[in-house]
KOLTITOR-446500 format. One record per residue: residue in one letter; x, y, z of N, C-alpha, C in turn. Coordinates in steps of 0.05 Angstrom, whole numbers, plus 5000, padded with zeros to 4 digits. Layout:
- a X Y Z X Y Z X Y Z;
...
This chain:
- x 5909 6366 5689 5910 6347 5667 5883 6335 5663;
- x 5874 6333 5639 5846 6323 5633 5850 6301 5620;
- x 5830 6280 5636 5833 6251 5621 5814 6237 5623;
- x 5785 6262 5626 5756 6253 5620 5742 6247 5586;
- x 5728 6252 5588 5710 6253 5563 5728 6243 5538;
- x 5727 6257 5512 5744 6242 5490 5773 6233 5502;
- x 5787 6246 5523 5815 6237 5527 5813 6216 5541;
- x 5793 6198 5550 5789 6185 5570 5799 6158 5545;
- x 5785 6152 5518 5804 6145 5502 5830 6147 5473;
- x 5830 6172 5472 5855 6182 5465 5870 6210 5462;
- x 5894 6207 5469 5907 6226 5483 5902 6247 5464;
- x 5896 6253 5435 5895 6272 5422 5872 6274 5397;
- x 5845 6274 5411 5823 6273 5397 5821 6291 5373;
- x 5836 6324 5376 5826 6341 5361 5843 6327 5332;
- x 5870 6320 5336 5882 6307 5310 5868 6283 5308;
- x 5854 6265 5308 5839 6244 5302 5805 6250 5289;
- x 5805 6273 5301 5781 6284 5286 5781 6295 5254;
- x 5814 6312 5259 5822 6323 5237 5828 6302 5203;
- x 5842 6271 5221 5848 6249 5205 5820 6244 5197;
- x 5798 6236 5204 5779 6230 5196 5764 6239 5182;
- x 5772 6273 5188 5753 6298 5164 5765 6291 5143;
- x 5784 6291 5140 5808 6290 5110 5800 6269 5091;
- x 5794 6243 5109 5780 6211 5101 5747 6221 5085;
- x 5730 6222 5109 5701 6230 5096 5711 6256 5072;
- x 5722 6273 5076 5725 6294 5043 5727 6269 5022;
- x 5754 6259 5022 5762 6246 5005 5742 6228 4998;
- x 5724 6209 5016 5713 6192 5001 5679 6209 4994;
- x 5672 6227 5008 5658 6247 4983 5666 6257 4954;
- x 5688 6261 4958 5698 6269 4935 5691 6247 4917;
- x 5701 6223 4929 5701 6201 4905 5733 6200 4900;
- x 5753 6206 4900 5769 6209 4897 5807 6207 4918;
- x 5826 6195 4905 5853 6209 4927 5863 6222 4932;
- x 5859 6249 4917 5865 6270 4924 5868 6282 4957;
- x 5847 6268 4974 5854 6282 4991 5881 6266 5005;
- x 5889 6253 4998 5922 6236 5008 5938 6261 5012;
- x 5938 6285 4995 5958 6303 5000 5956 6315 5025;
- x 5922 6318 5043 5920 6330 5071 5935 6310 5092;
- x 5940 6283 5076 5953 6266 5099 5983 6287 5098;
- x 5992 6298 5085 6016 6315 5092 6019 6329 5118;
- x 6004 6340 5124 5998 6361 5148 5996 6341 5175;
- x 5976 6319 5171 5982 6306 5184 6010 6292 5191;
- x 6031 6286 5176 6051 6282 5189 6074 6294 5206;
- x 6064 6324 5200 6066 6340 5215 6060 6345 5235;
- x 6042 6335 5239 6023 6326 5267 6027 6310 5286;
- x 6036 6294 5265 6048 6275 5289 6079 6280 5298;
- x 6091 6291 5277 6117 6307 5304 6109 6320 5318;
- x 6091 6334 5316 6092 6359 5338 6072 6348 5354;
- x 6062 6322 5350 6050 6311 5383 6082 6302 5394;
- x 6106 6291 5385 6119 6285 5397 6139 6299 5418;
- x 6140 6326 5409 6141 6351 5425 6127 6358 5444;
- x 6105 6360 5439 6072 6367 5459 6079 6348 5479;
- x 6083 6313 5477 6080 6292 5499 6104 6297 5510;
- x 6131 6306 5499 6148 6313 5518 6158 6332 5537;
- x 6146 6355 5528 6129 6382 5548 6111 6377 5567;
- x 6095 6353 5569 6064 6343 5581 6089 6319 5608;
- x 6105 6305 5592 6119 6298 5610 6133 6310 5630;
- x 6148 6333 5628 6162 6346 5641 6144 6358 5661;
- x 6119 6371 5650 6106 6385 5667 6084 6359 5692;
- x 6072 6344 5683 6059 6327 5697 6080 6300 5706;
- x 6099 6296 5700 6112 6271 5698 6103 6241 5704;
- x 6107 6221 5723 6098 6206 5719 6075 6195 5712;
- x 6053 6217 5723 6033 6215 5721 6020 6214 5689;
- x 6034 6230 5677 6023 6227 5640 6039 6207 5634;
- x 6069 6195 5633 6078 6167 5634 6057 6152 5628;
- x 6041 6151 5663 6023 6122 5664 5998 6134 5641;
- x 5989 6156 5637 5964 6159 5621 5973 6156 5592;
- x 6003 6161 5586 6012 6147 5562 6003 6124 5548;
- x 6016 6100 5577 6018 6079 5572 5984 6064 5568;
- x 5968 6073 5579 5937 6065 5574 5928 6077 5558;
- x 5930 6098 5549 5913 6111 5528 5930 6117 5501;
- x 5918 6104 5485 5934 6109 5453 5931 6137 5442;
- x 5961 6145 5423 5956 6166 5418 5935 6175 5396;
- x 5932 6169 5376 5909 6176 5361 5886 6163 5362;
- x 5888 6135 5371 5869 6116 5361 5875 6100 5389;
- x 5845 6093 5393 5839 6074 5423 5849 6049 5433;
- x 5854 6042 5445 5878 6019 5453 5854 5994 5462;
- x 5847 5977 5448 5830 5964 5456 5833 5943 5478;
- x 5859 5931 5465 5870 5912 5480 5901 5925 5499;
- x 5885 5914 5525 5901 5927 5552 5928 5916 5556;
């Protein structure tokens, strides 16, 4: 289980990267259009809820506790 580098604060960097590309398009664009890639994204976030319950079974308590400290998209500032 890796819980260095970007995971060190959140559990799923590559979808937070993805939310952010979709943001900078859109405000290049100038435009809301890109609101429709937030679609995919909610798709994303079911199927993190799948992923964390596979991650549970296989590591168990141990991803529990890395759950509970590390936010899933976005960094948990306050402990």
């Amino acid at each position: 289980m890796v819980i260095s580098g970007p995971y060190r604060y959140v559990r799923h960097p590559f979808y937070l990267s993805f939310l952010l590309g979709l943001t900078g398009v859109g405000l290049a664009m100038a435009n809301w259009f890109f609101l429709v890639g937030l679609v995919p994204f909610g798709f994303i976030v079911a199927r993190t809820r799948i992923e964390e319950a596979k991650l549970v079974e296989r590591f168990g308590v141990e991803y529990e506790d890395y759950m509970r400290r590390v936010g899933r998209f976005f960094p948990r500032f306050m402990r």
